[in-house]
C-alpha positions in Angstrom: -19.9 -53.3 -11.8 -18.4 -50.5 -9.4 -15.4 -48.9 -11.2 -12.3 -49.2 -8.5 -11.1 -45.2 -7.8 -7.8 -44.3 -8.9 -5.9 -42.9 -5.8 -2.9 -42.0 -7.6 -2.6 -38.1 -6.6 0.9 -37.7 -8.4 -0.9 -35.5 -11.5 -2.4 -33.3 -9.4 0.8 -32.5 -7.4 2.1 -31.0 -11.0 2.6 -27.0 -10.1 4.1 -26.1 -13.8 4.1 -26.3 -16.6 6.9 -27.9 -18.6 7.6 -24.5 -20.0 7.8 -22.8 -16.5 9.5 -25.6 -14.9 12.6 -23.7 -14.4 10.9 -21.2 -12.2 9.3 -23.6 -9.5 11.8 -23.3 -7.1 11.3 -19.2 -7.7 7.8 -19.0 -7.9 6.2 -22.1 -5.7 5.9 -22.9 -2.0 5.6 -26.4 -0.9 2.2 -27.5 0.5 4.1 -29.2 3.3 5.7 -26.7 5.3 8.9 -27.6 7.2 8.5 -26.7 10.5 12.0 -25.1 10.7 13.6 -21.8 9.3 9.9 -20.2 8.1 8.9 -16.8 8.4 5.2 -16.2 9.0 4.5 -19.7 7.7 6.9 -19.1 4.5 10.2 -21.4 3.8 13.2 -19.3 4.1 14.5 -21.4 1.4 11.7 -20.1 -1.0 12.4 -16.5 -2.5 10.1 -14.0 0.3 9.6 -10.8 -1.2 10.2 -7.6 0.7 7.5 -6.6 3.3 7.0 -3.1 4.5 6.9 -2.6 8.0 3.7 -2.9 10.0 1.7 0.7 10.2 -1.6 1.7 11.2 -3.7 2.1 8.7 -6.7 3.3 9.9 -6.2 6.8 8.8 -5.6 5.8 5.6 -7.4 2.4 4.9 -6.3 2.2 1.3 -2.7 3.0 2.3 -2.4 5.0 -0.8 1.3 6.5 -1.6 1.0 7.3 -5.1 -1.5 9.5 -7.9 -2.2 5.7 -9.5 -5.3 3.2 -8.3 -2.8 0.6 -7.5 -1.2 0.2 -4.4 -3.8 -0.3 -2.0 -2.7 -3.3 -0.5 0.7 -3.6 0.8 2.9 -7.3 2.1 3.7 -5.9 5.4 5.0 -8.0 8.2 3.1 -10.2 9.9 0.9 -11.2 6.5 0.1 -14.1 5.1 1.3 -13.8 1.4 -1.7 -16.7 0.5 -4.8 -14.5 2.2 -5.5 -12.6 -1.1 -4.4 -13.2 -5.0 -2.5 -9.9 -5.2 -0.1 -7.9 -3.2 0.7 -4.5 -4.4 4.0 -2.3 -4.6 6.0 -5.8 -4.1 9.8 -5.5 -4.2 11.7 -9.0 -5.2 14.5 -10.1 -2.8 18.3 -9.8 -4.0 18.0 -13.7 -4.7 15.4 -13.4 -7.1 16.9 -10.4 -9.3 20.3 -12.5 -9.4 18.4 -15.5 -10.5 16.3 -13.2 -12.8 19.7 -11.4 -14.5 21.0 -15.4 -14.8 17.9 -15.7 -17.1 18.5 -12.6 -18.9 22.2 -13.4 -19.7 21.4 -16.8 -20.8 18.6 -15.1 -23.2 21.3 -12.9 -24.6 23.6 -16.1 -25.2 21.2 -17.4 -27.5 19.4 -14.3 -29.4 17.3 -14.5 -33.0 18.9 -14.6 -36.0 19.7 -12.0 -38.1 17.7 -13.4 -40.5 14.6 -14.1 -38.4 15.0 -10.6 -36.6 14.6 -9.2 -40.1 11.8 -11.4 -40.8 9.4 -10.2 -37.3 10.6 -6.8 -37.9 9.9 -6.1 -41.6 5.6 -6.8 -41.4 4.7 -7.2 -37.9 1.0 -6.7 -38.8 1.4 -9.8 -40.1 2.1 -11.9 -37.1 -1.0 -9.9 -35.7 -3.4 -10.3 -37.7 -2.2 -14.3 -37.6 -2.7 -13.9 -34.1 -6.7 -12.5 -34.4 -7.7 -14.6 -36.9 -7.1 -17.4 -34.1 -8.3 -15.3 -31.2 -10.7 -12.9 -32.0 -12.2 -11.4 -29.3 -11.9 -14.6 -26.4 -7.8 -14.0 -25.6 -7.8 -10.5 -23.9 -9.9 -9.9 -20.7 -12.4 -6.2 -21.2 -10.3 -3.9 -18.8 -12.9 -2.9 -16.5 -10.0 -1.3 -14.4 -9.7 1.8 -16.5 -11.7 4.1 -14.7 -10.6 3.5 -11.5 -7.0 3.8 -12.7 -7.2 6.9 -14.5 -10.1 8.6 -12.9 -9.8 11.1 -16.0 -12.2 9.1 -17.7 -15.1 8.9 -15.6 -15.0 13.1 -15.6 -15.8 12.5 -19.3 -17.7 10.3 -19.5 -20.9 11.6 -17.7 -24.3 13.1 -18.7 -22.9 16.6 -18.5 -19.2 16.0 -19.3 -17.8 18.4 -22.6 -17.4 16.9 -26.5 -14.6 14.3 -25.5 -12.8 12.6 -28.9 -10.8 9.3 -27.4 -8.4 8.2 -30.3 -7.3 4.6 -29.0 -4.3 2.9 -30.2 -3.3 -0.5 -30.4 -7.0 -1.1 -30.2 -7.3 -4.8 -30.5 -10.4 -6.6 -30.1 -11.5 -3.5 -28.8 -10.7 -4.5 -24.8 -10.3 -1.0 -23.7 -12.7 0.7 -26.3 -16.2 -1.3 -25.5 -15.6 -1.3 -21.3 -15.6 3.0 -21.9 -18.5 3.2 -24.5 -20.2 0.7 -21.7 -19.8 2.8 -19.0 -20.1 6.0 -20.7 -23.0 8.4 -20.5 -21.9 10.9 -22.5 -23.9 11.7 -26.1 -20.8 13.9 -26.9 -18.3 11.1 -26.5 -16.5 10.0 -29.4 -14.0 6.6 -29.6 -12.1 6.2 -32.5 -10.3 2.6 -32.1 -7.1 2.3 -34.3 -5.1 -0.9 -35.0 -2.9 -1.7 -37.4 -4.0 -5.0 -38.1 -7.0 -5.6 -40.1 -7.9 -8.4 -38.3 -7.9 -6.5 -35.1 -10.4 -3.9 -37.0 -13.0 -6.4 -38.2 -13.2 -7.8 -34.4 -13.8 -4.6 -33.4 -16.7 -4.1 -36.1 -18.2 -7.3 -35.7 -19.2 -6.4 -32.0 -22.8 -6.0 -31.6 -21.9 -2.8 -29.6 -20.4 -1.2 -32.4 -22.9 1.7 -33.7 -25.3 0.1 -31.7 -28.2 1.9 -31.0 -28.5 1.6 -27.5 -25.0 2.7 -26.9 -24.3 6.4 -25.7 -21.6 8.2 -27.7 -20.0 6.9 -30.7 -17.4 4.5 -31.9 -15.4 4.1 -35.1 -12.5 2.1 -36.3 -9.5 2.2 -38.4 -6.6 0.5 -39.7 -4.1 2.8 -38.4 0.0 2.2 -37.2 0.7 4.9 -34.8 4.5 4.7 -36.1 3.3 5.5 -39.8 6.3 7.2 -41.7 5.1 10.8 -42.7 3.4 11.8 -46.0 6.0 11.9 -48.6 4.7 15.0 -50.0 3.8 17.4 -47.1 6.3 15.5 -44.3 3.5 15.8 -42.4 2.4 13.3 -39.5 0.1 10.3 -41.2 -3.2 10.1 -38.9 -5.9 7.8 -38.7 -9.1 8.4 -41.6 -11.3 11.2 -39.9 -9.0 12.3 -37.1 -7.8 16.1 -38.4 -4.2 16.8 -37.0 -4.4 18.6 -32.9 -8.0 17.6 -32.3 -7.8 14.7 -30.5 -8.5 15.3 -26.3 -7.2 11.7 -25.0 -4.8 9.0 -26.5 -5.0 5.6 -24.9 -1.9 3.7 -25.0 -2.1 0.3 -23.1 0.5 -2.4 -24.3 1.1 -0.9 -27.7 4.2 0.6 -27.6 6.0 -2.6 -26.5 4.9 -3.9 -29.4 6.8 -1.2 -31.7 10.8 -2.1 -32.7 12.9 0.8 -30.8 13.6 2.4 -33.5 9.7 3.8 -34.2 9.4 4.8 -31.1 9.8 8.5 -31.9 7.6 8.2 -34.9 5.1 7.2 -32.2 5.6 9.8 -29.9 5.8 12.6 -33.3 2.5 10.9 -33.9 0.7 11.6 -31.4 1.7 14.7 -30.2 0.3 15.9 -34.0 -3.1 14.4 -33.2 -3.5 15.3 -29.7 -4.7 19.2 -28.8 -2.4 21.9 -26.5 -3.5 19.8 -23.4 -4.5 16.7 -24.4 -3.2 13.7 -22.3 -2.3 10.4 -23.3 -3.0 7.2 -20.5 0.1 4.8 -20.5 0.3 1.0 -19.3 2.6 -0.9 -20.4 5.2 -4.0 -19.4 8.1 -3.0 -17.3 11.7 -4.9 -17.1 11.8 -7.9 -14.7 8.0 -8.8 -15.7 7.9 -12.6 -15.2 6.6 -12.4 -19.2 10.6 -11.4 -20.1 12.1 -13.5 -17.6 10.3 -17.1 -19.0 11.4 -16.4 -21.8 13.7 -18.9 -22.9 16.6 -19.1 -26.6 16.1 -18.2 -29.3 13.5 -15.4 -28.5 15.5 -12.0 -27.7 15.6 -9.9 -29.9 18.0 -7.1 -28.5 18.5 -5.4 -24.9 15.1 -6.4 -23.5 13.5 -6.6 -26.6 11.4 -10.4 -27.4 10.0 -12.1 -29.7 6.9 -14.6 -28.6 6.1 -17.5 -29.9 3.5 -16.3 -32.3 5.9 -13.9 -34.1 4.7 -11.2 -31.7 7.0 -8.6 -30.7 7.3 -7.1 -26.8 9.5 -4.7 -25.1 10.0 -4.1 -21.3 10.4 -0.4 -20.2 12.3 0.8 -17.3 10.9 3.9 -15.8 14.0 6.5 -16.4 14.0 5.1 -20.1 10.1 6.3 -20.6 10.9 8.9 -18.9 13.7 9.9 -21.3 11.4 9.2 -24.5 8.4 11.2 -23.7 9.6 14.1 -21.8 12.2 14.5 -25.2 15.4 14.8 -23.0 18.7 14.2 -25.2 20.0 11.0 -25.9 23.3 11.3 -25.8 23.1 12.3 -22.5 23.4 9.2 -19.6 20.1 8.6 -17.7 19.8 9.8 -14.0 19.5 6.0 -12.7 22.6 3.6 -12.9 20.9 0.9 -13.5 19.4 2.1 -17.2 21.6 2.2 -19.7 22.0 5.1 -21.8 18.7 5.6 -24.4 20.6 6.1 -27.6 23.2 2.3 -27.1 20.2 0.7 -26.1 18.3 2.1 -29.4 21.8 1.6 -30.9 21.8 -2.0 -29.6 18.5 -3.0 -30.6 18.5 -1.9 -34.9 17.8 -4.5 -37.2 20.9 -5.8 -38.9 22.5 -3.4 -42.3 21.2 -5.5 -44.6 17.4 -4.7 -43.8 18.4 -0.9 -44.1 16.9 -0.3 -47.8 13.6 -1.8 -46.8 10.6 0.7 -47.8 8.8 0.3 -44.3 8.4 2.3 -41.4 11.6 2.0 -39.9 13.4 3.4 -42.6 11.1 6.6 -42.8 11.5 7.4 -39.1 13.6 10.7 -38.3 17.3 10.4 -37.9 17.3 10.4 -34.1 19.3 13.8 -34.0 16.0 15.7 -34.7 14.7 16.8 -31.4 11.5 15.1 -30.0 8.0 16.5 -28.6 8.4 17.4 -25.0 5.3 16.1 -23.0 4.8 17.2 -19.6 5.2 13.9 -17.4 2.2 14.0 -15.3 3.1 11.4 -13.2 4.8 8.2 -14.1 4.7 4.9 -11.7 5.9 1.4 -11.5 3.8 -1.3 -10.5 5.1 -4.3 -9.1 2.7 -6.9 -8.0 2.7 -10.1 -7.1 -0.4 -12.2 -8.3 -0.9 -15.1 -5.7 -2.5 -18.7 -6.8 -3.2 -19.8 -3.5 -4.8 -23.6 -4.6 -1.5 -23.8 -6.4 0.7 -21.7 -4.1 2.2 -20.1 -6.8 3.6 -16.5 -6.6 3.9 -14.6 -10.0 5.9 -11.4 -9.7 4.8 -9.0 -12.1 6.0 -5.1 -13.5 4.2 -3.0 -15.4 4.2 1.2 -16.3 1.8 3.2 -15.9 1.7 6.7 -16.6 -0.1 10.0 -17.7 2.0 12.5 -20.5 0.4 15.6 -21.2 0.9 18.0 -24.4 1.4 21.3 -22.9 -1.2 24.0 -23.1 0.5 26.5 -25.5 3.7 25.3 -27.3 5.8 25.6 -31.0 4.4 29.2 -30.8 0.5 28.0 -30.5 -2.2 31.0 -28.9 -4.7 31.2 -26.6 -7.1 31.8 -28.9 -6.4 28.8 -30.9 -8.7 27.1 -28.8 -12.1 27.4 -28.5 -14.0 29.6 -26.1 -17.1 28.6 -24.1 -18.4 29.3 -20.9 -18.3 25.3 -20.6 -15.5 23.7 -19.8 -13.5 21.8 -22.5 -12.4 18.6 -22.2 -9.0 20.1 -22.5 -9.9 22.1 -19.3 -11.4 19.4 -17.5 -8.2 17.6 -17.6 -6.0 20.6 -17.0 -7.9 20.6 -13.6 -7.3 17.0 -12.9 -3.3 17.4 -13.6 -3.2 20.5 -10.9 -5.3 18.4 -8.4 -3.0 15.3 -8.7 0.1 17.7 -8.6 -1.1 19.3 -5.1 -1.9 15.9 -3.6 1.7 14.7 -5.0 3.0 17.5 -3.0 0.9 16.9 0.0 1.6 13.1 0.0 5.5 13.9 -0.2 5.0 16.4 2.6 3.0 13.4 4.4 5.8 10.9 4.1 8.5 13.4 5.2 6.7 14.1 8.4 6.4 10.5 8.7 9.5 9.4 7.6 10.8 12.1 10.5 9.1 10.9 13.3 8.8 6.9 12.4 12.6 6.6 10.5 12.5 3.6 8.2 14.8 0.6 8.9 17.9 -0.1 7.1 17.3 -1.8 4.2 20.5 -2.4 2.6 
């Protein structure tokens, strides 16, 4: 007997979620187009992000504008948003910002409690390694875009590239660290891959890549917070096992320190600049305010001033760019940030402590330096924003998302450091390898700023207010 097809197409017409249902008129186009009111075969009444104006890009193919990877493919006018899953350098529309500041005041309306802001503040290894005991390795995607966004590590990575010692962060499954030992060809390459959950660590060990033979370079790992309070008996920085204080060459930093509570972010930074060597560079990504992550979230989860808590007991921040700016350069906080839209560093700090009664906790927030001690000051290579919009054409969804992305750099000689504290060779260090990069990337910033003034002289840009 034939089985009668069901012809009832109503589930399939489901764009969202029930979580994200109160973004589909935000975020979704309808798959029948009125044939009124549309611009380039978009709704007006659906949010249209802001399109560049047309150019010719045949002298510059990639239309590059900035020292990152990303922002090779701009929404200018005249394109299809649904002809490829991501747009690049995408600004959101005044309607979508006030719909996404609605969101953010209604989050502040409901916040945490006291008593549950004290209880994902006080372990927050816990709620990680909670949340790798039920992912492993199968939940984060190997970030094969690392090279190509920080081009830093293909120069040492290659068969004749200098001794090169990686100290990774945040390591997690080991995402970042296996895509590098994978690529690398380096036999002087060392990765050591930190976390601070031991859950985290034993994914990383369990990989059949780890000390494999066939792999090129070596990789250890280490249960390691990179906001550790100092030793109480020297005051000095607490770094990983093995890694001896201003030896390290590169510090990868991707989505670890939105995971830190504000108030160990200089901790982190003090951190780091103890294990990195005069001219050692640490790569940045991170989540940047406005991601769609921060504005689904719904009550109950903030924390403080764009500060979250998932539903996993995992904890997330969202940067803006003068505020990262502000924390790694070691400017003063109690002066007001350049930009009027971020508030001042030390009342958003202020505004996101955990309550009184957690102060006489023995944990890392209570060890970190009263915030009147002056920080590091890393050179800011360069520091970008990246706002994309991810496209799910069967779905015609747009997804608007921000991240940071950035390069600090511990300068060459500081805190009364000499030349001849480094070591002399008539091979290049990896120290001097990168020191080459960072003047290459500052003359082409200079040359693409003398580029766009010539252009912005004889092409003016239209009014965009």
């Amino acid at each position: 007997m034939e089985i009668p097809l069901n012809h009832d197409h109503t589930g399939k017409r489901k764009q969202l979620s029930n979580g994200m249902a109160h973004l589909q008129p935000y975020v979704t186009v309808p798959t029948t187009i009125p044939s009124t009111s549309t611009t380039y075969g978009v709704p007006d009444s659906v949010l249209e992000p802001i399109r560049k104006p047309r150019t010719d890009s045949s002298a510059n193919p990639e239309k590059r504008l900035d020292p990152f990877q990303f922002g090779s493919r701009f929404l200018e006018e005249g394109d299809d948003i649904f002809s490829h899953n991501a747009w690049d350098h995408v600004e959101t529309d005044e309607a979508y910002k006030e719909f996404a500041d609605g969101q953010f005041a209604a989050q502040r309306e409901n916040p945490v409690s006291d008593f549950d802001k004290k209880r994902f503040n006080e372990a927050p290894e816990k709620w990680w390694n909670k949340f790798y005991a039920n992912n492993t390795s199968n939940f984060f995607k190997n970030r094969k875009w690392l090279h190509q966004e920080f081009p830093i590590l293909t120069a040492l990575t290659q068969t004749d590239s200098p001794p090169t010692l990686i100290l990774e962060t945040g390591a997690g499954a080991g995402n970042t660290a296996y895509p590098i030992l994978a690529l690398n060809k380096n036999p002087l390459l060392k990765i050591h891959a930190c976390d601070f959950s031991k859950k985290a660590v034993d994914v990383i060990k369990n990989n059949d890549a780890y000390r494999s033979e066939d792999s090129i370079g070596e990789i250890h790992s280490s249960v390691w917070d990179v906001a550790s309070p100092p030793n109480p008996d020297t005051n000095e920085p607490t770094l990983p096992e093995g890694i001896m204080p201003g030896t390290v060459d590169v510090v990868i930093m991707i989505f670890i320190f939105s995971a830190l509570e504000p108030r160990q972010w200089d901790q982190c930074v003090r951190n780091i600049w103890h294990a990195l060597k005069p001219g050692g560079v640490v790569l940045f990504r991170d989540y940047g305010r406005g991601d769609l992550a921060q504005v689904r979230f719904k009550k109950g989860r903030w924390m403080g001033e764009n500060f979250y808590v998932r539903g996993d007991g995992t904890r997330v921040y969202f940067f803006e760019e003068e505020e990262l700016r502000q924390i790694w350069s070691g400017e003063s906080e109690g002066q007001p940030s350049e930009s009027n839209e971020a508030p001042n560093l030390a009342n958003k700090i202020e505004s996101l402590s955990i309550p009184d009664d957690a102060a006489s906790r023995d944990d890392t927030t209570d060890a970190i330096p009263p915030h009147s001690v002056s920080r590091p000051k890393f050179e800011v290579v360069n520091l970008g924003v990246d706002r994309r919009m991810l496209v799910n054409r069967q779905r015609r969804l747009k997804m608007y998302r921000c991240w940071m992305q950035a390069k600090f750099r511990k300068p060459a000689f500081s805190n009364g450091e000499a030349q001849n504290d480094l070591p002399s060779s008539s091979t290049p260090s990896a120290v001097e390898v990168m020191a080459t990069e960072v003047a290459a990337e500052h003359l082409k910033a200079v040359e693409i700023t003398y580029d766009q003034s010539s252009s912005v002289a004889q092409h003016p840009a239209p009014d965009e207010t």
